[in-house]
N, C-alpha and C positions, 0 to 999 in steps of 0.2 A: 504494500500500500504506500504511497506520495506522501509521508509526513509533510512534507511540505505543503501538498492541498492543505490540507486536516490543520494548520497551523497557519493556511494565510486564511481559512474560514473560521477558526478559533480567533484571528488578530480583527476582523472584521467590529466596525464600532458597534454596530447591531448585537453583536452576540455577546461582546467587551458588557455592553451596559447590560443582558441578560447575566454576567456572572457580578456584576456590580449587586444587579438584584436579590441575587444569593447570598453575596456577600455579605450586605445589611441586614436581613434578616439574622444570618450567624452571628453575626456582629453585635445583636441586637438592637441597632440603630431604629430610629423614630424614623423612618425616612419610607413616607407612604403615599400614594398616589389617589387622592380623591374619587371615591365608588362612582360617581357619572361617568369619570372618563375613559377608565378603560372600555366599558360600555361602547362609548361616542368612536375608540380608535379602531374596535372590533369593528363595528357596522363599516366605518371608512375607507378601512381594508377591506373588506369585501363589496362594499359598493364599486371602487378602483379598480381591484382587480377582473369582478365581472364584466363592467364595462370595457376595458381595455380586453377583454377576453371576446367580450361582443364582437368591437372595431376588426379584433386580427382575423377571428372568424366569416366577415362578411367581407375582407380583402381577400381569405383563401379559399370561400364558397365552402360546398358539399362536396367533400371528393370519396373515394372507394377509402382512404386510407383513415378519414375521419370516423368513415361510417365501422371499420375494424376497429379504430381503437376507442369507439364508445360502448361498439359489443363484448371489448375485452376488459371493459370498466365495469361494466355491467355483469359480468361474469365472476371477476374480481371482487365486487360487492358483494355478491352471495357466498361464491368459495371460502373466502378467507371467515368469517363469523363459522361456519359448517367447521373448516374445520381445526380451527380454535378454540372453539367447542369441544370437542373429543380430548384433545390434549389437554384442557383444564380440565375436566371431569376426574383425570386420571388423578385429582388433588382436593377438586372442590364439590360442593354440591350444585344443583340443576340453576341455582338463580342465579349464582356467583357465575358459574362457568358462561350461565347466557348473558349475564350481564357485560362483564370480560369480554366476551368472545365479538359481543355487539359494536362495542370503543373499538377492538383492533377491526373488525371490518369496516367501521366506519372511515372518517379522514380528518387529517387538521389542517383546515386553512390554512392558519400562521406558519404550517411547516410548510405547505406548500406555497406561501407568498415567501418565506425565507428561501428554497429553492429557487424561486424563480429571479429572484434579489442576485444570488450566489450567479444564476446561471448568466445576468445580464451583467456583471463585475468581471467574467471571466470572457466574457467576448464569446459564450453559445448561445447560438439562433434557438429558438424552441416557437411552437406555432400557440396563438389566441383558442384555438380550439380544446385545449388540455383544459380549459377552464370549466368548460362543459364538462367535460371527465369527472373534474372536482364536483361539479354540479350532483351527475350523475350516482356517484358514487357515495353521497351522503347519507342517503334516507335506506337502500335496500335493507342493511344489516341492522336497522332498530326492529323491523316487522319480523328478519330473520331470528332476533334472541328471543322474538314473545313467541314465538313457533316452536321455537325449543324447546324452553319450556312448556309450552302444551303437549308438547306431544311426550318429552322426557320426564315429564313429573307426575307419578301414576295418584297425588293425593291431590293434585288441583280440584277442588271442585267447583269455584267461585270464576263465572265464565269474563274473558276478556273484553273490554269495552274498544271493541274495532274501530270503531270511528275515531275516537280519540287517539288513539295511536297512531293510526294514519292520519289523523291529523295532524300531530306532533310529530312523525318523523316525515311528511311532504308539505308542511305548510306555517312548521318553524319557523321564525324570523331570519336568522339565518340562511338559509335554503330559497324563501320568498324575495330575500335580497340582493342572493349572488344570482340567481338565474333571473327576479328583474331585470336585473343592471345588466346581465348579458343581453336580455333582448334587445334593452335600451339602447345599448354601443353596436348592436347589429342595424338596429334601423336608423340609427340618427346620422342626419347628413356629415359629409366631410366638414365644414366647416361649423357647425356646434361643438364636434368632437376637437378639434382645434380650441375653440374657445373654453372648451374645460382641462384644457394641459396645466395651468397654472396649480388646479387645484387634484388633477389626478398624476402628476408628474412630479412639481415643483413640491410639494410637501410630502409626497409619498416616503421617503425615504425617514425623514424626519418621526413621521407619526409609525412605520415601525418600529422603530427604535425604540422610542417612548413604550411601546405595546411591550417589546421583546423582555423591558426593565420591569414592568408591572408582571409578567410572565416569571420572568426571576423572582419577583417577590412572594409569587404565590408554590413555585414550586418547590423554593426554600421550606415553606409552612406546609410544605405534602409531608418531608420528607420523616418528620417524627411518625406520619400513617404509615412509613416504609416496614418501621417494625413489625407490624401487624401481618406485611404479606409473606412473609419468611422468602428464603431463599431459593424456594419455587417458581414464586411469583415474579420476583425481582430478575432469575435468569430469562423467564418469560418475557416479560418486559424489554429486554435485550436482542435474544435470541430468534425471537418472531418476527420481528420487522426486519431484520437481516433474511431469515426465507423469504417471507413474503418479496422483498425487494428481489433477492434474486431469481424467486419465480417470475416476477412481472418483468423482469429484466430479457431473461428468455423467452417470455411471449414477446417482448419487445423486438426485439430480433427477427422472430418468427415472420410478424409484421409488417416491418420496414419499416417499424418506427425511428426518428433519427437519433443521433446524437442527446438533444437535450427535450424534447420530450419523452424517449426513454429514461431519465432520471426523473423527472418530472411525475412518471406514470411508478416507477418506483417507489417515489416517496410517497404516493399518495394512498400503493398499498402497503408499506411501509410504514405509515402515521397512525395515530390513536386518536380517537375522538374525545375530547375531553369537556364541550360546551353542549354540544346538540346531544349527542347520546347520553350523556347524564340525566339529562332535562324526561328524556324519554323515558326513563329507565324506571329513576323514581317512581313516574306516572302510571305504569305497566308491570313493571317487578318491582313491587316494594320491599320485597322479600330480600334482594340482593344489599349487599354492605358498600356504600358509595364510596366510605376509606379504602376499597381494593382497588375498581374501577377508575376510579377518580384519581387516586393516588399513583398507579399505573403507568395510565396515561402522559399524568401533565408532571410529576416528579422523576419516571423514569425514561420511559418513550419519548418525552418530549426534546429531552432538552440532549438524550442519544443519537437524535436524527438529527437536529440543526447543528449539534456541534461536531461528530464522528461521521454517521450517516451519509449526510449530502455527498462529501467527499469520498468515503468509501463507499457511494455507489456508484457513482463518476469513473474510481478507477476499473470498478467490476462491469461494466460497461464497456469501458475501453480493450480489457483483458479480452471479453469475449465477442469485439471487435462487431457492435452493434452499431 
């Protein structure tokens, strides 16, 4: 592996102010980010990025190789919760394991706007369409962990409220707002799209930053829930997103996906969901422990793929000459 990537994406200010984040909390420094805003930098991220995700997509149209790797997204959403699934079981009970299994098949934005950060600082093309991907890929694996348990827990007797669920994993606020904004930057003229660079360009970099430092501080405060998952969990946390990526990596190939949306498409089976599928979980499996899930995700997965991850999937890409 390029220590060198792995140390010019660890020297990045973005992820510098991520271990800043951590730091203070250890530190136990007073130094907090008022509850509206992270809120306000989540939505701005994902409005930014759907839109610019719109524009690239309505420059490259519908082609054969969009419409492969949205069915490989889509495939990817189901597989990965299935079977992640099976593997926690081998540890946990039916809520835990669907609960678990539902984050890793989901995705994380923030890792996937930090990729696509990474990938525009190294000078790799990647196409607006991957946004879609993102899009796609959010909501299958919340409906796939209440399936699991329905069908793997022989004492359920209290029936699931469908609608709610499928409303909560297709009509999220998140979800509603990244595939808005994509439609938005698909139909809106050239020249609107020009007049909102200031505020989708000129600050974007700025207000990840700020998210990445609020990121730091909260998964600083997972990390005392770490002890809870023992050393099962925590190799889980590791050790899955590296499959997952080097599965998605070889469909990648398969494809003719290029260069940097195969990283792209990596990380995003790759990533944990730690915002939308909590929201879900709760609401659906109240049974499951949010200290595992939750702790997981945004203490262990998270901050493995923006700082190690990106870069080692970049060279396993390369290696197998995708």
């Amino acid at each position: 592996m390029d220590t060198g990537t792995i140390l010019s994406n660890a020297l990045n200010p973005a992820i510098l102010f991520f271990f800043l984040g951590v730091a203070s909390v250890l530190l136990k420094s007073d130094l907090e980010i008022p509850s509206p805003l992270p809120k306000l930098f989540s939505l701005y991220l994902l409005l930014v990025i759907g839109f610019k995700g719109g524009v690239e997509l309505a420059h490259s149209g519908f082609s054969t190789q969009v419409l492969l790797t949205f069915i490989a997204a889509i495939l990817a959403a189901v597989v990965v919760p299935i079977a992640s699934f099976f593997v926690l079981r081998l540890k946990l009970d039916v809520y835990n394991a669907a609960a678990i299994a539902a984050s890793y098949g989901s995705v994380s934005a923030v890792t996937f706007v930090t990729a696509t950060t990474f990938l525009q600082q190294t000078g790799i093309p990647y196409n607006g369409y991957m946004v879609a991907a993102l899009a796609i890929m959010e909501s299958p694996a919340i409906v796939a962990g209440v399936l699991l348990v329905r069908v793997y827990d022989s004492k359920q007797e209290k029936g699931v409220n469908w609608s709610e669920v499928l409303r909560e994993a297709f009509l999220n606020g998140s979800v509603v707002l990244l595939v808005g904004s994509l439609f938005i930057g698909l139909v809106a003229p050239e020249t609107a799209q020009k007049s909102l660079e200031p505020f989708t360009k000129g600050i974007f970099y700025g207000v990840l930053t700020f998210f990445l430092l609020d990121m730091g501080l909260l998964a600083a405060r997972r990390l005392r829930d770490l002890t809870a998952t023992g050393p099962f969990l925590i190799g889980f946390g590791i050790l899955a997103p590296v499959v997952n990526a080097v599965i998605a990596i070889l469909i990648a190939k398969l494809i003719g996906m290029g260069e940097g949306n195969a990283l792209l498409f990596a990380v995003l089976c790759a990533s944990a969901s730690y915002i939308a599928v909590p929201a879900a979980m709760r609401l659906s499996i109240p049974e499951a422990n949010p200290s595992l899930y939750v702790s997981m995700a945004l203490a262990i997965t998270f901050p493995f793929n923006i700082i190690f991850g990106i870069p080692l999937y970049l060279q396993l890409i390369r290696i197998l000459g995708v």
